[in-house]
C-alpha positions in Angstrom: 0.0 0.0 0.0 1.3 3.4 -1.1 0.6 6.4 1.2 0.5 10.1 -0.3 1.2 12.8 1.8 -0.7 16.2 0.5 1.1 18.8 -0.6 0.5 22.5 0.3 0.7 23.5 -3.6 -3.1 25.5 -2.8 -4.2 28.2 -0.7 -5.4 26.6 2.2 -4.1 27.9 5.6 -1.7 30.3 3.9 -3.9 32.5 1.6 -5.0 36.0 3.9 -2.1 35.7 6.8 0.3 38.2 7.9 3.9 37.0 7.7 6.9 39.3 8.4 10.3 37.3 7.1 13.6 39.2 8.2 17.0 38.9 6.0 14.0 38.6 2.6 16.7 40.3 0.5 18.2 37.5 -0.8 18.3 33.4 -0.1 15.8 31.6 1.9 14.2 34.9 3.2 13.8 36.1 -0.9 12.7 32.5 -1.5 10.3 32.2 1.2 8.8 35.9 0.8 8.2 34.6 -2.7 6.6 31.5 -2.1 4.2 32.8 0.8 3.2 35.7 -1.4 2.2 33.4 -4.2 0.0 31.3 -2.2 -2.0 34.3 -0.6 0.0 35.7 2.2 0.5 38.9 3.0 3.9 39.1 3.0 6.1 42.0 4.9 9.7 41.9 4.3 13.3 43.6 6.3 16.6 43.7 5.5 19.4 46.2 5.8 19.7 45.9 1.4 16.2 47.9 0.9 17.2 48.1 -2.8 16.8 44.2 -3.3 13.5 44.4 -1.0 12.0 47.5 -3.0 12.9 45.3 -6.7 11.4 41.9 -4.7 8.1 44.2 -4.1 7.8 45.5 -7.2 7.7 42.2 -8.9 5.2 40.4 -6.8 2.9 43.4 -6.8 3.1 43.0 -10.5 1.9 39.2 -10.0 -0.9 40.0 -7.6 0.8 39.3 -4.5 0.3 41.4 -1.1 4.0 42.6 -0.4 5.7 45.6 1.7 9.0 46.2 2.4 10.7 47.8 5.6 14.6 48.6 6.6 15.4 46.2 9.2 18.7 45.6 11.1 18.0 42.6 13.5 20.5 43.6 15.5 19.1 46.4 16.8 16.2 45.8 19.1 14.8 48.7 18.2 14.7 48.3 14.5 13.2 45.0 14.7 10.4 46.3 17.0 9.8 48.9 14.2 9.6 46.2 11.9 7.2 43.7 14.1 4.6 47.2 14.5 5.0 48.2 10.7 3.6 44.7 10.2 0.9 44.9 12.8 0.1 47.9 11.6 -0.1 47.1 7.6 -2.0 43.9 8.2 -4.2 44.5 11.0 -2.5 41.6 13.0 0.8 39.5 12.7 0.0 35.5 12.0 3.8 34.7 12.1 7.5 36.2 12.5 10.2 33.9 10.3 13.5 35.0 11.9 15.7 34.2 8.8 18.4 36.8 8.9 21.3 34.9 9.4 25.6 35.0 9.1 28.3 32.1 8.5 31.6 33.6 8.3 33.5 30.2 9.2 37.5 30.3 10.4 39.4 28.0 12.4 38.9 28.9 16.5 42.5 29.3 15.9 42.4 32.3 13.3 41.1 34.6 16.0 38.3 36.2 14.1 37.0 37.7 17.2 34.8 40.5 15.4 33.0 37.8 13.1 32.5 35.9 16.2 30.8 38.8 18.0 28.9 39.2 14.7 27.8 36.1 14.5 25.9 36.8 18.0 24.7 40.0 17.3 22.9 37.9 14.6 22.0 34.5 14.3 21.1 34.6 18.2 20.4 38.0 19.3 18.7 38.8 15.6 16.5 35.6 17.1 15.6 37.5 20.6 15.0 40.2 19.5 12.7 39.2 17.3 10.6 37.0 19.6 10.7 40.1 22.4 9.0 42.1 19.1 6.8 39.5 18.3 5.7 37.8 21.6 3.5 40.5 23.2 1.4 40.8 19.9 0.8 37.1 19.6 -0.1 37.0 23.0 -2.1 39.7 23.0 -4.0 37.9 19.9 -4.1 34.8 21.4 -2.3 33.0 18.4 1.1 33.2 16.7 3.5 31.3 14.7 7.1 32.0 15.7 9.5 30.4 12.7 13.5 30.0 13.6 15.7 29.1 10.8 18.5 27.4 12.2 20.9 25.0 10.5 21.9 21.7 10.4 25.1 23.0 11.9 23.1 23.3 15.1 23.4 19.4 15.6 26.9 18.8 15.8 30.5 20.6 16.2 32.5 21.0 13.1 36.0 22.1 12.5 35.9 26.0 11.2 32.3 26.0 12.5 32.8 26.0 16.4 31.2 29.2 16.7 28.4 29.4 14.0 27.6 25.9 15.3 27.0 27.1 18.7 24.6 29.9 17.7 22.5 27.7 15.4 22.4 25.2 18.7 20.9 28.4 20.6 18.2 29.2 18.5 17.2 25.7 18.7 17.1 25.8 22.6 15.9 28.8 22.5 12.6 28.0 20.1 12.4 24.9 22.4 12.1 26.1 25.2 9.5 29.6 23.7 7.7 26.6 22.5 6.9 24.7 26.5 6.5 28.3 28.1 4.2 29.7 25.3 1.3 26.7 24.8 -0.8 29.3 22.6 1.9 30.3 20.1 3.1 27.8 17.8 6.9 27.4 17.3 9.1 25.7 14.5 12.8 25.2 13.9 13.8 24.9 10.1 17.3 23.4 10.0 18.5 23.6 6.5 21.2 21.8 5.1 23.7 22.9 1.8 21.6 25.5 0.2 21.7 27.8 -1.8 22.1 31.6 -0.5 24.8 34.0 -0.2 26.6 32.8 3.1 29.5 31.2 1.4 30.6 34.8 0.5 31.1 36.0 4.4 33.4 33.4 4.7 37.3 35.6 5.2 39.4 32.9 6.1 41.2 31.7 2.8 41.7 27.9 3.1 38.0 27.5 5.1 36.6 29.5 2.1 38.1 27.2 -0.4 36.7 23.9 1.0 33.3 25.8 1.7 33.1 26.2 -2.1 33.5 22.6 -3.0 30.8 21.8 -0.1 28.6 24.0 -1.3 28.2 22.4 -5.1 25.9 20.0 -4.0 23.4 22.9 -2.4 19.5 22.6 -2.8 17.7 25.7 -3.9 16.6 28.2 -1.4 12.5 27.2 -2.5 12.7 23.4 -1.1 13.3 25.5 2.3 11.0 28.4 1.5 8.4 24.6 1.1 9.0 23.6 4.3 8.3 26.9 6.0 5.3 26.7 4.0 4.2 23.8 5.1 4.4 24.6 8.8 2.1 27.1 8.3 -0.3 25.2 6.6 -1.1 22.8 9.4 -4.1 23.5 11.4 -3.9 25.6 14.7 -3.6 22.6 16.9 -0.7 21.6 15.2 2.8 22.2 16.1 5.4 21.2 13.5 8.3 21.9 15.9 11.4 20.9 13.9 12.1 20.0 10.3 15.2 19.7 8.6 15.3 20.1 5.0 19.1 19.0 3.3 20.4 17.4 -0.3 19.9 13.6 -0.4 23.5 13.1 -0.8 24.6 15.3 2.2 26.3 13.5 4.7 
């Protein structure tokens, strides 16, 4: 007997939500902004790049879709809770917060790349908290809201020139985890993505972890399978909680 799992390729439980995505300038953010907006979302999009937002937005609008842009540094509190109430505020409500914006400038622990390591923070965790200290009131205040953390498979393990972008990928899974027992009214889900395609590769500095990070990083997947599985997510019913997925190339190891 062959089983056959439904796909969210319709409307249903996307079409009419409010969905703010942070780093949407390029990547999975760009890739999931895209996808939401074609099935029916209202999309709102940050990112520091406001040029690649405004030619993103101008596009979908073209298509159809519901899309608005905002200039959005996650790490700055006070930019992302600008970027939370701009979303309130243009859709009447906020259905769910994707915390995308992310860094992976990799080096050996060894190379002493103290300022990526700080940026890394500021980032891929802080970027994280400051988004749920945005986001939480208003879901709470709603009584419903979808908090989506995109994290990494790096989160699972330690690996050499990773030590570091490892460990902040592990927070935001803790992190979500534990949002996810203290908040039973808000729905939480980690998407761990594996080789993909995006622009991370290029904040790699460190010459000899760049050139192996290359070769890794023929094999990606494109940037929509992930946008799919955010998707998806949201397209389960209310009392349903998909809390992790993890989304990477068949032949990854």
């Amino acid at each position: 007997m062959s089983t056959t799992i439904a796909q969210p390729t319709d409307q249903a439980g996307i079409a009419g939500k409010v969905v703010a995505v942070t780093g949407a300038s390029s990547g999975i953010g760009e890739a999931a902004a895209r996808h939401l907006a074609k099935l029916g979302a209202h999309v709102i999009v940050g990112a520091r790049r406001t040029d690649r937002l405004e030619t993103l937005a101008e596009e979908l609008r073209r298509e159809g879709a519901r899309i608005e842009h905002r200039a959005l540094d996650v790490t700055r509190c006070a930019s992302v809770q600008d970027f939370v109430g701009f979303a309130r505020e243009r859709g009447g409500r906020l259905d769910i917060l994707v915390n995308n914006a992310g860094l992976m400038p990799l080096s050996p622990l060894a190379a002493l790349h103290v300022e990526e390591w700080e940026r890394m923070v500021d980032v891929n965790i802080k970027g994280v908290l400051y988004g749920i200290a945005a986001a939480l009131p208003v879901f709470e205040a709603q009584g419903h809201g979808h908090l989506i953390n995109v994290s990494s498979v790096a989160a699972y393990r330690a690996m050499p020139t990773a030590a570091v972008y490892c460990a902040t990928k592990a927070a935001v899974n803790f992190i979500t985890e534990g949002l996810r027992q203290e908040s039973r009214a808000i729905r939480t889900t980690i998407i761990s993505p594996g080789v993909t395609e995006s622009e991370l590769g290029r904040t790699v500095t460190h010459g000899e972890t760049a050139k192996w990070i290359a070769e890794y990083r023929k094999q990606a997947i494109p940037a929509d399978a992930i946008a799919r599985a955010i998707a998806f997510a949201i397209a389960q019913p209310a009392d349903v909680d998909v809390s992790e997925v993890v989304v990477r190339p068949t032949g990854q190891a």
